[in-house]
mmCIF file as gemmi writes it, N, C-alpha and C atoms, coordinates in Angstrom:
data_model
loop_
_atom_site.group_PDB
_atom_site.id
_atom_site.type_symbol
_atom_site.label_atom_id
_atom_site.label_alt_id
_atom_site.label_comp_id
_atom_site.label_asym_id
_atom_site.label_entity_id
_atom_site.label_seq_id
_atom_site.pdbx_PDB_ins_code
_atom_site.Cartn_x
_atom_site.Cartn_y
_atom_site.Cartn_z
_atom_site.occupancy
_atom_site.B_iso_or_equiv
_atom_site.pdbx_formal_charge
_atom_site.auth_seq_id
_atom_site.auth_asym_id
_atom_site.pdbx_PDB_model_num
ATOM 1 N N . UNK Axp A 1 ? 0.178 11.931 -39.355 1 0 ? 1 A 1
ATOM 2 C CA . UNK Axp A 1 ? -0.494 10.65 -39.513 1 0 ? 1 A 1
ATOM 3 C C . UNK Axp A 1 ? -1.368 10.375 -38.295 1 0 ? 1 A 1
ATOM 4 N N . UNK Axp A 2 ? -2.156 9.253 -38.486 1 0 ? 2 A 1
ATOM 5 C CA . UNK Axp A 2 ? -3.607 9.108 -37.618 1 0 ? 2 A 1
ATOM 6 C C . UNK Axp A 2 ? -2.831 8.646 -36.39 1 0 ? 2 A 1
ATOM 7 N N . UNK Axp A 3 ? -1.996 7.867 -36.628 1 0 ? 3 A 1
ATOM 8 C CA . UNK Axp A 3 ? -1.233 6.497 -35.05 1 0 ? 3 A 1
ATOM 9 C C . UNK Axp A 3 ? 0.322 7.474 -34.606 1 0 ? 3 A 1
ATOM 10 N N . UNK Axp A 4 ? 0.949 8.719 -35.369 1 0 ? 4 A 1
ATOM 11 C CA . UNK Axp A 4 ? 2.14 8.924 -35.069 1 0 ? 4 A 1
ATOM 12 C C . UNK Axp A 4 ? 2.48 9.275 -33.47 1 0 ? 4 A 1
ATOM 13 N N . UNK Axp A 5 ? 1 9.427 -32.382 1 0 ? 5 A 1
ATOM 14 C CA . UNK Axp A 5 ? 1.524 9.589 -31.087 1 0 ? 5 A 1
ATOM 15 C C . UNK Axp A 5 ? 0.922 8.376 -30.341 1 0 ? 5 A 1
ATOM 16 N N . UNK Axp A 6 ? 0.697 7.282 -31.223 1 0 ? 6 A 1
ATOM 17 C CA . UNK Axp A 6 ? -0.302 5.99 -30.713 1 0 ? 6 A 1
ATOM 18 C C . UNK Axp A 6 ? 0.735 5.841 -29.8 1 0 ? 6 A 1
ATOM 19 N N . UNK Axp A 7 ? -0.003 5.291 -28.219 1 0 ? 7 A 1
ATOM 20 C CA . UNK Axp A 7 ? 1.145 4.628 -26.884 1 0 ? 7 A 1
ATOM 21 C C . UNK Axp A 7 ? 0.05 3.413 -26.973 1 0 ? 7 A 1
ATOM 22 N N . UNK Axp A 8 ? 1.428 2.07 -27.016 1 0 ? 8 A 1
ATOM 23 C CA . UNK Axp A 8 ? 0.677 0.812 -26.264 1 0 ? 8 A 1
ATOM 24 C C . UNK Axp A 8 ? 0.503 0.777 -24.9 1 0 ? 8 A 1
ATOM 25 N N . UNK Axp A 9 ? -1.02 -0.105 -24.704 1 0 ? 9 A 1
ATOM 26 C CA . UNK Axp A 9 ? -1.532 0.149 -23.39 1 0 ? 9 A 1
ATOM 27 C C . UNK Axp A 9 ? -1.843 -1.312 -23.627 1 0 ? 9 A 1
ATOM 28 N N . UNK Axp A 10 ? -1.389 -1.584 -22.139 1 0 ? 10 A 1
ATOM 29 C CA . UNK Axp A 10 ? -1.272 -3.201 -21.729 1 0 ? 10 A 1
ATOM 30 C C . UNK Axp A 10 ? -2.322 -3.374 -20.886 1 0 ? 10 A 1
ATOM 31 N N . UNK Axp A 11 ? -3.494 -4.142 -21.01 1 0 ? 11 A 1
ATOM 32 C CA . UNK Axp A 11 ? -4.791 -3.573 -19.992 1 0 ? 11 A 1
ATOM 33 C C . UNK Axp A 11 ? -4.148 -4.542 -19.497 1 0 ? 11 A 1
ATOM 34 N N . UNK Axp A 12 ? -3.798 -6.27 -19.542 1 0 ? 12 A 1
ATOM 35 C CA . UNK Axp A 12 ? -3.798 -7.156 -18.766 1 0 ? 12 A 1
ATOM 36 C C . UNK Axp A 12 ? -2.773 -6.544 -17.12 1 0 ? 12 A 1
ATOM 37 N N . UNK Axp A 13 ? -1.892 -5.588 -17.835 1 0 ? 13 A 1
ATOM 38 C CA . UNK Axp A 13 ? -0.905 -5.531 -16.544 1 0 ? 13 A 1
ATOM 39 C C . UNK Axp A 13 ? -1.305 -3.866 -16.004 1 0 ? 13 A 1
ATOM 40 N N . UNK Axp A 14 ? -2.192 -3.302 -16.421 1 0 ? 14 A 1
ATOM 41 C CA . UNK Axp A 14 ? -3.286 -1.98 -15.739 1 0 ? 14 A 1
ATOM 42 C C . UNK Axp A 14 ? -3.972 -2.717 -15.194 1 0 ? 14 A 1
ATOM 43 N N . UNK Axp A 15 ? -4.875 -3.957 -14.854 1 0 ? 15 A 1
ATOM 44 C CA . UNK Axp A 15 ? -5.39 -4.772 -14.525 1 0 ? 15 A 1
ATOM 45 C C . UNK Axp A 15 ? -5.212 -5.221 -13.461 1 0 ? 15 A 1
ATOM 46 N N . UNK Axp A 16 ? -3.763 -5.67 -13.493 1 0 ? 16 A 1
ATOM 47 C CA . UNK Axp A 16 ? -3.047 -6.248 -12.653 1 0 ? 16 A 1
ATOM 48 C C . UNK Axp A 16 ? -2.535 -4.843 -11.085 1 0 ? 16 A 1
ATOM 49 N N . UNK Axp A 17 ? -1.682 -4.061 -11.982 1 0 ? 17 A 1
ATOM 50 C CA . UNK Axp A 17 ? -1.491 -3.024 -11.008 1 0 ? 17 A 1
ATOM 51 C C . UNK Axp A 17 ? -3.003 -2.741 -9.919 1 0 ? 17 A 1
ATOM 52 N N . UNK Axp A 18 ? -3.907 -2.663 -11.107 1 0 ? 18 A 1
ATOM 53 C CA . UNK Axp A 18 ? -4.957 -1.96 -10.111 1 0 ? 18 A 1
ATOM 54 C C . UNK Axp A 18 ? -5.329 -3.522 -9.219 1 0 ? 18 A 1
ATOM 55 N N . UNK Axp A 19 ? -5.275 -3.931 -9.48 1 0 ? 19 A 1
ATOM 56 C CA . UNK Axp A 19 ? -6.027 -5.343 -7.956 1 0 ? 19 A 1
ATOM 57 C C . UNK Axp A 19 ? -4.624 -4.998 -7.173 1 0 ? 19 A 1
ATOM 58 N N . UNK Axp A 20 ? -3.627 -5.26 -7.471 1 0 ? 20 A 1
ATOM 59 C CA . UNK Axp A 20 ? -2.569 -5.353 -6.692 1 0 ? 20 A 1
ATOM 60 C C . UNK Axp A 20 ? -2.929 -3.758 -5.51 1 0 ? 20 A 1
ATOM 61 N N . UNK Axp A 21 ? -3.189 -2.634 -6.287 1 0 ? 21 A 1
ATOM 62 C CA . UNK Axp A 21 ? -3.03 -1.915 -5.216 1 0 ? 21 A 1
ATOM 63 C C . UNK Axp A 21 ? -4.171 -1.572 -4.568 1 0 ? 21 A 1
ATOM 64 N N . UNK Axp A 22 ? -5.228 -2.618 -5.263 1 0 ? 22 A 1
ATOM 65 C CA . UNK Axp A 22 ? -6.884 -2.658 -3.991 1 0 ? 22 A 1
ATOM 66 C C . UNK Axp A 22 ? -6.522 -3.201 -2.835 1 0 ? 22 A 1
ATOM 67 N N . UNK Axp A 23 ? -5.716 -4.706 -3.511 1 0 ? 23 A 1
ATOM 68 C CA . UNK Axp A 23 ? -5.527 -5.034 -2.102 1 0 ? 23 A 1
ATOM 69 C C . UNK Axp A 23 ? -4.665 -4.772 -1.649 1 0 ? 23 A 1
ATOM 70 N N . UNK Axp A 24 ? -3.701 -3.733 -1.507 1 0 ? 24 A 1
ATOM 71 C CA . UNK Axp A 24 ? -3.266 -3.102 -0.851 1 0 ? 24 A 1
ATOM 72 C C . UNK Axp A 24 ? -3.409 -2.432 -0.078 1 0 ? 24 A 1
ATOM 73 N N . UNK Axp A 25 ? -4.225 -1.16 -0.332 1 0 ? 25 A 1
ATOM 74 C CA . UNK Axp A 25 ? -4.662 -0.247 0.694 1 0 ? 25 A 1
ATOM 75 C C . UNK Axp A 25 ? -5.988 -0.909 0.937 1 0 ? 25 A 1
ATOM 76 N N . UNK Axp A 26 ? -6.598 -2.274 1.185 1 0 ? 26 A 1
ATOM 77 C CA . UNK Axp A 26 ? -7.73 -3 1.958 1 0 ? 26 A 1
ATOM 78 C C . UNK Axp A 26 ? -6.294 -3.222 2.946 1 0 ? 26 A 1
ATOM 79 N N . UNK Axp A 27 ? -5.363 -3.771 2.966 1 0 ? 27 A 1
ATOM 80 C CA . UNK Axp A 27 ? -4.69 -4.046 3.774 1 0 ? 27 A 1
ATOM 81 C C . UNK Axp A 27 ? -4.191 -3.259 5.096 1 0 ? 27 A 1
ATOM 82 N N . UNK Axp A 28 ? -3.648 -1.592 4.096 1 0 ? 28 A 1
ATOM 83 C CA . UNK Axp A 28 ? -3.088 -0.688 4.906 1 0 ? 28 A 1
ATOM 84 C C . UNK Axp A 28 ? -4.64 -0.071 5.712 1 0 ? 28 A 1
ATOM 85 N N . UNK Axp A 29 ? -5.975 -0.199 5.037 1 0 ? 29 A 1
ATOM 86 C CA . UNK Axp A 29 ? -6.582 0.094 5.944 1 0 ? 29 A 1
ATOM 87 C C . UNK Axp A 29 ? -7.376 -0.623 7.284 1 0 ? 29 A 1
ATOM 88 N N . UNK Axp A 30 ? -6.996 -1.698 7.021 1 0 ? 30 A 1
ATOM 89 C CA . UNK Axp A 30 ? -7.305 -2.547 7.914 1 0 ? 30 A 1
ATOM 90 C C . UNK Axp A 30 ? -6.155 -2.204 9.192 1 0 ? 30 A 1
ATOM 91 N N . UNK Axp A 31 ? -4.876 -2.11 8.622 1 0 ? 31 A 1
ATOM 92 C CA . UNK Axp A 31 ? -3.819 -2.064 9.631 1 0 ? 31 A 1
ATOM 93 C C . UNK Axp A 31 ? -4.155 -0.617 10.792 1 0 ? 31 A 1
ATOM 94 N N . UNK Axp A 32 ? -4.341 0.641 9.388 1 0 ? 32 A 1
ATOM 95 C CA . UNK Axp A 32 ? -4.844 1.974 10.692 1 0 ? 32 A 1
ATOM 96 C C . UNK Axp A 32 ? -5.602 1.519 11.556 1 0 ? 32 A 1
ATOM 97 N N . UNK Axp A 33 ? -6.567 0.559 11.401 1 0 ? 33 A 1
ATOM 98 C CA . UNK Axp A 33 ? -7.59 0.396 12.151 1 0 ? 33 A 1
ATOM 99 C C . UNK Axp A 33 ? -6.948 0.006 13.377 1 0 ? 33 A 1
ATOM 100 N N . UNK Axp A 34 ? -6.587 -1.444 13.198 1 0 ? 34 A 1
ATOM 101 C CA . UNK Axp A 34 ? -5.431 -1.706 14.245 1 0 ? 34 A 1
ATOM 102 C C . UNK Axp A 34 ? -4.312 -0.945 15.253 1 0 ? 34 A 1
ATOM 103 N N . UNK Axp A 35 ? -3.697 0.005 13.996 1 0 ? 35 A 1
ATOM 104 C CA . UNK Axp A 35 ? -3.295 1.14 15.144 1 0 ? 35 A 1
ATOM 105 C C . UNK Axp A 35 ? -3.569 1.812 15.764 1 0 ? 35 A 1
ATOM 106 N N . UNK Axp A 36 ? -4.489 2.241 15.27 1 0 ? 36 A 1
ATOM 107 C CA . UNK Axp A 36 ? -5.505 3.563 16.262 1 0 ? 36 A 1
ATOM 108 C C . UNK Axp A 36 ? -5.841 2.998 16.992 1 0 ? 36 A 1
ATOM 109 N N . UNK Axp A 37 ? -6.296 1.547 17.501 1 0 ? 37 A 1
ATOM 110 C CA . UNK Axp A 37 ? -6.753 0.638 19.067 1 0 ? 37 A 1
ATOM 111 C C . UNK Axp A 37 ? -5.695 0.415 19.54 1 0 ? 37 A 1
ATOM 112 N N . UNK Axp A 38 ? -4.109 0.489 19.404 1 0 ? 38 A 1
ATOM 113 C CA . UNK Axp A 38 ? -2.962 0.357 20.328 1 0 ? 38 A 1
ATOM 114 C C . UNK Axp A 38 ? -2.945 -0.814 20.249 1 0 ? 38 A 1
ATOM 115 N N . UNK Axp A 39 ? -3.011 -1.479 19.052 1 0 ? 39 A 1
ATOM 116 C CA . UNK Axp A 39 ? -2.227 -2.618 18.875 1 0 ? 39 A 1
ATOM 117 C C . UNK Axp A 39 ? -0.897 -2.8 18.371 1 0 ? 39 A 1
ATOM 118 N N . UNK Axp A 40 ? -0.288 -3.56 19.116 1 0 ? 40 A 1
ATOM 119 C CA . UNK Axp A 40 ? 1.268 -3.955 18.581 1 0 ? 40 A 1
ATOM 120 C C . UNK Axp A 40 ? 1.424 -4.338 17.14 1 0 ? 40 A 1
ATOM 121 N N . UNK Axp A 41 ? 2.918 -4.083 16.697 1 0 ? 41 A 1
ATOM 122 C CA . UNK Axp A 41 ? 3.277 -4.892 15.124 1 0 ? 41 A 1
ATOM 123 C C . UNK Axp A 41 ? 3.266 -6.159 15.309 1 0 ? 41 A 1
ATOM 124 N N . UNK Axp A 42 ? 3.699 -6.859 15.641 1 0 ? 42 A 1
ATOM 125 C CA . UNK Axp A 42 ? 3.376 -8.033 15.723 1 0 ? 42 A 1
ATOM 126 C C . UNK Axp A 42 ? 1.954 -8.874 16.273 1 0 ? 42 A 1
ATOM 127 N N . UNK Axp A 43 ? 1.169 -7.894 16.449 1 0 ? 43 A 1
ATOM 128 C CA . UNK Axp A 43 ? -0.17 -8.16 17.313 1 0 ? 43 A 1
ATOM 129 C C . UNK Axp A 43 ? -0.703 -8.253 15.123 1 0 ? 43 A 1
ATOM 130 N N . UNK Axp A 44 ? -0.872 -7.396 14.643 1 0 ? 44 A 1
ATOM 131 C CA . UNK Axp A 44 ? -1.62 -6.512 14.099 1 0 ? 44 A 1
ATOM 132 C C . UNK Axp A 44 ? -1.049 -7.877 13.037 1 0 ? 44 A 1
ATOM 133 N N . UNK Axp A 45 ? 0.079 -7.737 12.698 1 0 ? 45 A 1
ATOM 134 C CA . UNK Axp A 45 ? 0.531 -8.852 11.162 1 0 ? 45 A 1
ATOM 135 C C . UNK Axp A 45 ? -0.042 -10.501 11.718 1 0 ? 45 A 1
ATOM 136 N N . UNK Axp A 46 ? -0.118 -10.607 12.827 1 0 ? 46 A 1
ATOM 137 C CA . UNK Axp A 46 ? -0.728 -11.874 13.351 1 0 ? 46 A 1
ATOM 138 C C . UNK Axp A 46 ? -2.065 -12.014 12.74 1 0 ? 46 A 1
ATOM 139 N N . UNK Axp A 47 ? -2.595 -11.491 13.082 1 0 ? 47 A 1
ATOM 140 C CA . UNK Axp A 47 ? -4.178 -10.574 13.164 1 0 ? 47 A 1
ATOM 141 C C . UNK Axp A 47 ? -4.829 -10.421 11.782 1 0 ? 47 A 1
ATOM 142 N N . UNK Axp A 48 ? -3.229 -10.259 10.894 1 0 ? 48 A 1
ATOM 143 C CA . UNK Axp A 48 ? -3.629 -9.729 9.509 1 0 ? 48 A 1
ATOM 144 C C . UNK Axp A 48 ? -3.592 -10.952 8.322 1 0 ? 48 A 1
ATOM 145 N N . UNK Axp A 49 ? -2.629 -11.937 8.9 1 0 ? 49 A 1
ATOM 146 C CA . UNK Axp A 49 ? -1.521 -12.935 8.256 1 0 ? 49 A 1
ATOM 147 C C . UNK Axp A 49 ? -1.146 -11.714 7.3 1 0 ? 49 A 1
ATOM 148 N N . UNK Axp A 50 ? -0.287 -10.873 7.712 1 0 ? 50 A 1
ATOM 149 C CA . UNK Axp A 50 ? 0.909 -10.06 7.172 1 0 ? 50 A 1
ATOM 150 C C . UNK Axp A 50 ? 2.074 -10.085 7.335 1 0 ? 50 A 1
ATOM 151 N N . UNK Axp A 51 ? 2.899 -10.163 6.52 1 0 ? 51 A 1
ATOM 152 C CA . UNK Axp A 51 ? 4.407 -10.185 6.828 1 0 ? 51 A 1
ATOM 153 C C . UNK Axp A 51 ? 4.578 -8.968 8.093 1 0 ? 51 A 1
ATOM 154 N N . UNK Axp A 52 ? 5.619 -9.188 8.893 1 0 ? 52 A 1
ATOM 155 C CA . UNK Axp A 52 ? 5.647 -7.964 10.207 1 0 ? 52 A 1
ATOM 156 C C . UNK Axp A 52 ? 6.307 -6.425 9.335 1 0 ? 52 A 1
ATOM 157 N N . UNK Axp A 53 ? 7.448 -7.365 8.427 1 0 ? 53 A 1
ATOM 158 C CA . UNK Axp A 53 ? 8.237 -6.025 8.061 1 0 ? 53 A 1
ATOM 159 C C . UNK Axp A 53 ? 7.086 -4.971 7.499 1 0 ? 53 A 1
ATOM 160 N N . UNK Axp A 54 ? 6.168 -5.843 6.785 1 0 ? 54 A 1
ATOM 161 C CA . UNK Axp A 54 ? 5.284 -5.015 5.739 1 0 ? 54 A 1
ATOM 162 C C . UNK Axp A 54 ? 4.328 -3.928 6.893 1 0 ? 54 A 1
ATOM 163 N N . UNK Axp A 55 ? 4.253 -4.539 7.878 1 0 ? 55 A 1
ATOM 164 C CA . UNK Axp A 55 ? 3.149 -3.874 9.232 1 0 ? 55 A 1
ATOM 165 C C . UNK Axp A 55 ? 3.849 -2.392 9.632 1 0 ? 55 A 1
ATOM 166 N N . UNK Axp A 56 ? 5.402 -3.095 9.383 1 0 ? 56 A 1
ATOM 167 C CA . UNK Axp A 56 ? 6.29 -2.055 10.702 1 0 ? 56 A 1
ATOM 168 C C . UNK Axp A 56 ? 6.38 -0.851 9.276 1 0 ? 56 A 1
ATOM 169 N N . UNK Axp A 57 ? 6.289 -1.121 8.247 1 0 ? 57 A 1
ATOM 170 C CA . UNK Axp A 57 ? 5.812 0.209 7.702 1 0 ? 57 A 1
ATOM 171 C C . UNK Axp A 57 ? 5.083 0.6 7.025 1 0 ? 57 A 1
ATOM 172 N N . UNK Axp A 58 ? 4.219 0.244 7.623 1 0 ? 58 A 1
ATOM 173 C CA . UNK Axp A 58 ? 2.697 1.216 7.35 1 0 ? 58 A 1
ATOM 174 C C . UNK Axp A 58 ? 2.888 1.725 8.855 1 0 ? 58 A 1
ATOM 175 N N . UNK Axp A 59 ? 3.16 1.156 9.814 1 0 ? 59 A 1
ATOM 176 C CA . UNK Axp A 59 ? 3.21 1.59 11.097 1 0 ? 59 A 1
ATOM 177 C C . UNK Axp A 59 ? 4.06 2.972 11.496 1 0 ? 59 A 1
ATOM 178 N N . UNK Axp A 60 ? 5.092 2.8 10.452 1 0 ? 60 A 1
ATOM 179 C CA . UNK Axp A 60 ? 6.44 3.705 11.108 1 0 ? 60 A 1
ATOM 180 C C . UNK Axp A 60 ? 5.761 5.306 9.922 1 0 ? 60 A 1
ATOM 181 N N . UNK Axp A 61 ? 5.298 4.914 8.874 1 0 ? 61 A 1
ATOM 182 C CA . UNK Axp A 61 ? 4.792 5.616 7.793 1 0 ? 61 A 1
ATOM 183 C C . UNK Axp A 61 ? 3.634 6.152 8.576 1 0 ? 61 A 1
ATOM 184 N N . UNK Axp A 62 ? 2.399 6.322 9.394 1 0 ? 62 A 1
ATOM 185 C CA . UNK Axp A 62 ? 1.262 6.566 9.813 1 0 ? 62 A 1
ATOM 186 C C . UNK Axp A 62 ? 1.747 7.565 11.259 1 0 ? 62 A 1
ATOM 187 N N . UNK Axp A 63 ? 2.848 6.721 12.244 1 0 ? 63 A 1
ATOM 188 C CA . UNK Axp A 63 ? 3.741 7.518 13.216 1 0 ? 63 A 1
ATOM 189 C C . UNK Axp A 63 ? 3.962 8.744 12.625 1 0 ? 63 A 1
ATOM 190 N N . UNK Axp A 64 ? 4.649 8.84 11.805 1 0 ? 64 A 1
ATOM 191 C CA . UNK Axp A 64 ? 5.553 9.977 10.903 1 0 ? 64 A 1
ATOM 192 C C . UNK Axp A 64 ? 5.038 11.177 10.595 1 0 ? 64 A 1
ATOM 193 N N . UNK Axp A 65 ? 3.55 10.412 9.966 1 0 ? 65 A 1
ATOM 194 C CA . UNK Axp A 65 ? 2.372 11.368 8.813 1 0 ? 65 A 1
ATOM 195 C C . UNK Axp A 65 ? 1.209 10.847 9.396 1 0 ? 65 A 1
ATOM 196 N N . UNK Axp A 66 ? 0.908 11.536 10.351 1 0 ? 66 A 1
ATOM 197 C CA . UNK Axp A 66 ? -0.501 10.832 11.248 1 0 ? 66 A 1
ATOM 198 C C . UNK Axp A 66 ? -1.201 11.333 9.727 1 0 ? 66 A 1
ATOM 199 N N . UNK Axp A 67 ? -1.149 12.171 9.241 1 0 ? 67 A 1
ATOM 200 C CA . UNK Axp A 67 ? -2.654 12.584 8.587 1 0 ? 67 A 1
ATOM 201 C C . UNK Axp A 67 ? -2.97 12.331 7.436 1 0 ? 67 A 1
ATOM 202 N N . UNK Axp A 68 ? -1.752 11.102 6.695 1 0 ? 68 A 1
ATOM 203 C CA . UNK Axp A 68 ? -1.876 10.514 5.656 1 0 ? 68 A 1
ATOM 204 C C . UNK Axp A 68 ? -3.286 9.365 5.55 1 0 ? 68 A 1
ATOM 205 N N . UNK Axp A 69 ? -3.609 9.443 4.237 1 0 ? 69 A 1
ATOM 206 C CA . UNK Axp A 69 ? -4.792 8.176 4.417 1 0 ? 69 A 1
ATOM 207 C C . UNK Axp A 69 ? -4.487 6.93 3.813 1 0 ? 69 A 1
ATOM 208 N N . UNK Axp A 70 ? -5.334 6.032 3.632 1 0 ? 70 A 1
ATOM 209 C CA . UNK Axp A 70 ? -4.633 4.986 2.706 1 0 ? 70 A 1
ATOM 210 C C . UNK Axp A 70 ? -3.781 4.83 1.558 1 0 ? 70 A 1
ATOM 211 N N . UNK Axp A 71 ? -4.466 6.206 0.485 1 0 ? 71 A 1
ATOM 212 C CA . UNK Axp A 71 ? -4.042 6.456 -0.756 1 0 ? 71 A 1
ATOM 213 C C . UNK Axp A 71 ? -2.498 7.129 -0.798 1 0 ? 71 A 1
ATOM 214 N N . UNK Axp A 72 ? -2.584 7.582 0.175 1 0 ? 72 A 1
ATOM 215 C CA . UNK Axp A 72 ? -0.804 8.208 0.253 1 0 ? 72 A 1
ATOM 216 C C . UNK Axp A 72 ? -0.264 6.805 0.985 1 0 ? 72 A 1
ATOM 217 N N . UNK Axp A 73 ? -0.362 6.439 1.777 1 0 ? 73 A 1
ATOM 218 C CA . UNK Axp A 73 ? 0.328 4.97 2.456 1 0 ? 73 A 1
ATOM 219 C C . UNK Axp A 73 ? 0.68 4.778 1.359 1 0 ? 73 A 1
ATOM 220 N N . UNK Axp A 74 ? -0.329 3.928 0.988 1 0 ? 74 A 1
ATOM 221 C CA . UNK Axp A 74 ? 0.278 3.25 -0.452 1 0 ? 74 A 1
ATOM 222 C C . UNK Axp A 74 ? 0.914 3.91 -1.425 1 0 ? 74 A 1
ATOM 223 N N . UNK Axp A 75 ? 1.565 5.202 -2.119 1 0 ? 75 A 1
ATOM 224 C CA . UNK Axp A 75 ? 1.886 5.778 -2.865 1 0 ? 75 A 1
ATOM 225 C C . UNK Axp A 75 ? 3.643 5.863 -1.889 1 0 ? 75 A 1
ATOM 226 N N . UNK Axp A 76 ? 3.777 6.395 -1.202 1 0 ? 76 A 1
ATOM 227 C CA . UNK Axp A 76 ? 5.185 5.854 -0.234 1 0 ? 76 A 1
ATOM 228 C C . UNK Axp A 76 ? 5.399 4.678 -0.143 1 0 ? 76 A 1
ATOM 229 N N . UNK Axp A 77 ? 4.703 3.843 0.174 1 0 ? 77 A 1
ATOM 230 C CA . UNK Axp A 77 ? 5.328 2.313 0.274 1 0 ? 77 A 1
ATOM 231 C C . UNK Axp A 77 ? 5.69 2.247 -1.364 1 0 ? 77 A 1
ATOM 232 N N . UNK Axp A 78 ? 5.473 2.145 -1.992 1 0 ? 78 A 1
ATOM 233 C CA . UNK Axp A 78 ? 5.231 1.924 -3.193 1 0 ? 78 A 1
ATOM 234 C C . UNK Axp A 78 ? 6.949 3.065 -3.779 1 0 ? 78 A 1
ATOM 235 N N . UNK Axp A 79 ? 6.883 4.141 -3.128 1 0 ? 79 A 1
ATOM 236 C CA . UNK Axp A 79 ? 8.254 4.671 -3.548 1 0 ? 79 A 1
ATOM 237 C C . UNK Axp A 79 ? 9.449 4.003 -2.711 1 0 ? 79 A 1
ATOM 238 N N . UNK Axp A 80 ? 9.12 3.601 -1.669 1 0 ? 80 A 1
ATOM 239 C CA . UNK Axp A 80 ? 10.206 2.777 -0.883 1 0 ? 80 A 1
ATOM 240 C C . UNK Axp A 80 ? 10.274 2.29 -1.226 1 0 ? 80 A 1
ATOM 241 N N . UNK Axp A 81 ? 9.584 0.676 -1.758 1 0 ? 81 A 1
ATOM 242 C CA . UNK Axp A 81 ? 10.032 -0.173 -2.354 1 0 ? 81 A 1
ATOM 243 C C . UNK Axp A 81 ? 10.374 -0.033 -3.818 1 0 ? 81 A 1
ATOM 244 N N . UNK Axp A 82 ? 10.826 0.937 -4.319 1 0 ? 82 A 1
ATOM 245 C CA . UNK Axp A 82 ? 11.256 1.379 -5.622 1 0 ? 82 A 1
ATOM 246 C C . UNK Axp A 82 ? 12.588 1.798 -5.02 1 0 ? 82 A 1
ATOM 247 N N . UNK Axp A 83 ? 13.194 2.393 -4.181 1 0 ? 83 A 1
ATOM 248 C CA . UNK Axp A 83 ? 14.257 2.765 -3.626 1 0 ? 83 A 1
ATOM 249 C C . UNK Axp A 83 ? 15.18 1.116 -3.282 1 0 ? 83 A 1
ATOM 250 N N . UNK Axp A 84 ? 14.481 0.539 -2.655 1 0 ? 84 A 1
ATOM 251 C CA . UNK Axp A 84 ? 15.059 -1.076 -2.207 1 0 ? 84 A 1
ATOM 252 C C . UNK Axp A 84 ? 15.756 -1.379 -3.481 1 0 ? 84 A 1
């Protein structure tokens, strides 16, 4: 039959995911920026109006995996907080 492998697709919440994770990695890249000038976590979430916890890992995540870019940041945070 024409529909027997039809999958529903929810644009409103594909929609949603995708802004959610623009501004996300606008966030995490704003933060590298910050780190790479030797700014503090608490300098940087000030700086950002970011929660600190959210700073201290992108911070501890970038330490770890200098050579990750935004798009992996966000793809780890994103499995951590699936682990929480």
């Amino acid at each position: 039959m024409m529909f027997d492998s039809f999958e529903a697709y929810d644009v409103q919440e594909t929609r949603r995911v995708s802004e959610a994770k623009g501004a996300g990695v606008k966030v995490i890249s704003k933060a590298l920026i910050k780190i790479a000038k030797g700014l503090s976590v608490p300098e940087i979430a000030d700086m950002l109006e970011e929660d600190e916890p959210l700073i201290q890992r992108i911070y501890d995540i970038k330490i770890a995996h200098p050579d990750r870019n935004e798009e992996e940041i966000w793809k780890l945070l994103c499995e951590k907080q699936e682990e929480s």
